[in-house]
Rosetta silent file (secondary structure, phi, psi, omega in degrees, C-alpha in Angstrom):
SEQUENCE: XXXXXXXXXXXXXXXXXXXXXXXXXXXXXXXXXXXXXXXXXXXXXXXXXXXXXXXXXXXXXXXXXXXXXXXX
SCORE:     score description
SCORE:     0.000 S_00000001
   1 L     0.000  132.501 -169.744   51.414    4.131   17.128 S_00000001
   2 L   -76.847  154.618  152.263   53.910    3.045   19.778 S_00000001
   3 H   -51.608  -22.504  176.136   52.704    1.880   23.353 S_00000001
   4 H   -90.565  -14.383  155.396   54.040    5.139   24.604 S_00000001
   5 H   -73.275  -25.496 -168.615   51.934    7.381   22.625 S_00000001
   6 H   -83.545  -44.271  172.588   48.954    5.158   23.078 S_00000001
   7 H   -24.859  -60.230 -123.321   49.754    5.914   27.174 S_00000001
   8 H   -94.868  -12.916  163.861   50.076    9.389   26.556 S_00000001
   9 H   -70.884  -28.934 -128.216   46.809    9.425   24.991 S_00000001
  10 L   -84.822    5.284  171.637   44.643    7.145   26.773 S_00000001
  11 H   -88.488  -39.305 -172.929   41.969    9.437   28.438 S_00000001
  12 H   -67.765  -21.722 -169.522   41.279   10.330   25.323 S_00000001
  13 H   -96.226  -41.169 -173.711   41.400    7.082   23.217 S_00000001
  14 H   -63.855  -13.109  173.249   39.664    5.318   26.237 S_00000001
  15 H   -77.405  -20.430 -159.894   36.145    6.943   25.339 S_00000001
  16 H  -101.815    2.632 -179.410   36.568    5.910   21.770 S_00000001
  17 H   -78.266  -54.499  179.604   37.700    2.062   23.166 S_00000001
  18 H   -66.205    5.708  173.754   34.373    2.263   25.160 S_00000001
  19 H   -98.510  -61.433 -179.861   32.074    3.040   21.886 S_00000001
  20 H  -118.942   38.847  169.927   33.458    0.177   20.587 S_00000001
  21 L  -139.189   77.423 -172.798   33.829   -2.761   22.805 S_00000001
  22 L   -69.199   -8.809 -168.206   30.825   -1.340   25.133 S_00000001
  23 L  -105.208   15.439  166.536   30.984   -4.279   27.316 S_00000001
  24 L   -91.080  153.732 -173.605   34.699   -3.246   29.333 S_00000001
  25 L  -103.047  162.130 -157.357   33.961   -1.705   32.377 S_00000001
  26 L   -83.196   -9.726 -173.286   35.382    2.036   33.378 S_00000001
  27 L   -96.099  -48.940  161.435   37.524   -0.149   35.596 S_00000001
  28 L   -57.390   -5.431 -168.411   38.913   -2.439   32.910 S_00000001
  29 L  -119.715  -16.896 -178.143   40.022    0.738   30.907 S_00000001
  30 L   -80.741  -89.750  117.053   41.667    2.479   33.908 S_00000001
  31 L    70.336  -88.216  179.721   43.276   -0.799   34.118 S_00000001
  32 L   -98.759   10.895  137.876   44.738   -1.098   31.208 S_00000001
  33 L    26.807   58.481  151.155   45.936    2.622   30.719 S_00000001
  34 L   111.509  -27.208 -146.909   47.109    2.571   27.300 S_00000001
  35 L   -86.850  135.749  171.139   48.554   -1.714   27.132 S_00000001
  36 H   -47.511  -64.287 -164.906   47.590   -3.631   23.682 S_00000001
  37 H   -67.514  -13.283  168.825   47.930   -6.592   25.782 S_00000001
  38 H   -54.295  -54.891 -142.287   45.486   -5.485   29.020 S_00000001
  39 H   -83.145  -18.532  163.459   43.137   -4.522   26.455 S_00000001
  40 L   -84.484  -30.285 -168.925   43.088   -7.968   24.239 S_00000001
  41 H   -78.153  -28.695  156.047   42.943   -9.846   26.923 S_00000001
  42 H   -63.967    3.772  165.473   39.679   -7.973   28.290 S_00000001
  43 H  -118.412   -3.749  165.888   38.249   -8.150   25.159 S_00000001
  44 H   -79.399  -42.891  166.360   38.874  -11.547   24.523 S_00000001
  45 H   -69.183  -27.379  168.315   37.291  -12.085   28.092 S_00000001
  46 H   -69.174  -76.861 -155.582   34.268   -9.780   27.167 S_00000001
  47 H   -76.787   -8.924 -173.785   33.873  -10.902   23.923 S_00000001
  48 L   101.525  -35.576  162.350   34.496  -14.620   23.596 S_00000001
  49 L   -25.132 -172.626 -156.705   37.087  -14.282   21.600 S_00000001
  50 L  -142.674  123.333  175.214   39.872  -16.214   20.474 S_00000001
  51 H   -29.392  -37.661 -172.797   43.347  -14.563   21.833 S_00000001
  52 H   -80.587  -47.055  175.545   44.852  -14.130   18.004 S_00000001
  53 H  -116.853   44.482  143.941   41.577  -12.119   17.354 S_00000001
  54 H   -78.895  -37.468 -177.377   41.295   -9.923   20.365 S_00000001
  55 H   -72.924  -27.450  167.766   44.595   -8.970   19.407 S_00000001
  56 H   -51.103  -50.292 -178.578   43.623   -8.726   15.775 S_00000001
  57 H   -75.552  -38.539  148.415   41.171   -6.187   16.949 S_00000001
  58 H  -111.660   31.683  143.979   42.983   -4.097   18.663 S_00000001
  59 H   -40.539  -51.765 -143.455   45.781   -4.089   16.425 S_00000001
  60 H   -88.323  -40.702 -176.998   43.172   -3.284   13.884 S_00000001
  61 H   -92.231   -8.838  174.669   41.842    0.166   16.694 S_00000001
  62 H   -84.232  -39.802  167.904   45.157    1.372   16.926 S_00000001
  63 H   -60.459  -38.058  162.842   45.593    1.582   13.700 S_00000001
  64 H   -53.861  -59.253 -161.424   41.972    3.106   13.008 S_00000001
  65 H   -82.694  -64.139 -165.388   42.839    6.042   16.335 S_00000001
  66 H   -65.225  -42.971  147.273   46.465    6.551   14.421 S_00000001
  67 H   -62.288 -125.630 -157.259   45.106    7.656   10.662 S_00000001
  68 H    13.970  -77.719 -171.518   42.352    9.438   12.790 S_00000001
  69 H   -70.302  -26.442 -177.812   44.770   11.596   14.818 S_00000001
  70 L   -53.839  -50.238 -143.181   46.935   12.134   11.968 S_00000001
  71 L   -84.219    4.603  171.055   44.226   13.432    9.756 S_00000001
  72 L  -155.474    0.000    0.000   43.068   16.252   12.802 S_00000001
């Protein structure tokens, strides 16, 4: 999934970002409106993380959300 698809998605994708990283705020996901890189760095900031695996993770949800939408 491209960054311009994940845009064109993102009201939709952003409920399933907030099931699982529960601790971004409704403000951090308006915020980051579809960007890989918004969205690792707030979960790297939430979480504790280590920069290589915030991005590893959502690397990891894009990929999860892209087989998803395929398959419905």
């Amino acid at each position: 999934m491209n960054e311009d698809t994940l845009k064109g998605q993102w009201k939709q994708l952003s409920g399933k970002v907030k099931e699982k990283w529960g601790k971004l705020t409704d403000d951090d996901l308006k915020v980051a409106e579809g960007s890989s890189e918004y969205l690792a760095g707030k979960v790297q900031e939430r979480y504790g993380v280590a920069k290589d695996e915030a991005e590893r993770q959502v690397k990891e949800f894009r990929k999860e959300f892209e087989h998803y939408d395929r398959k419905h």
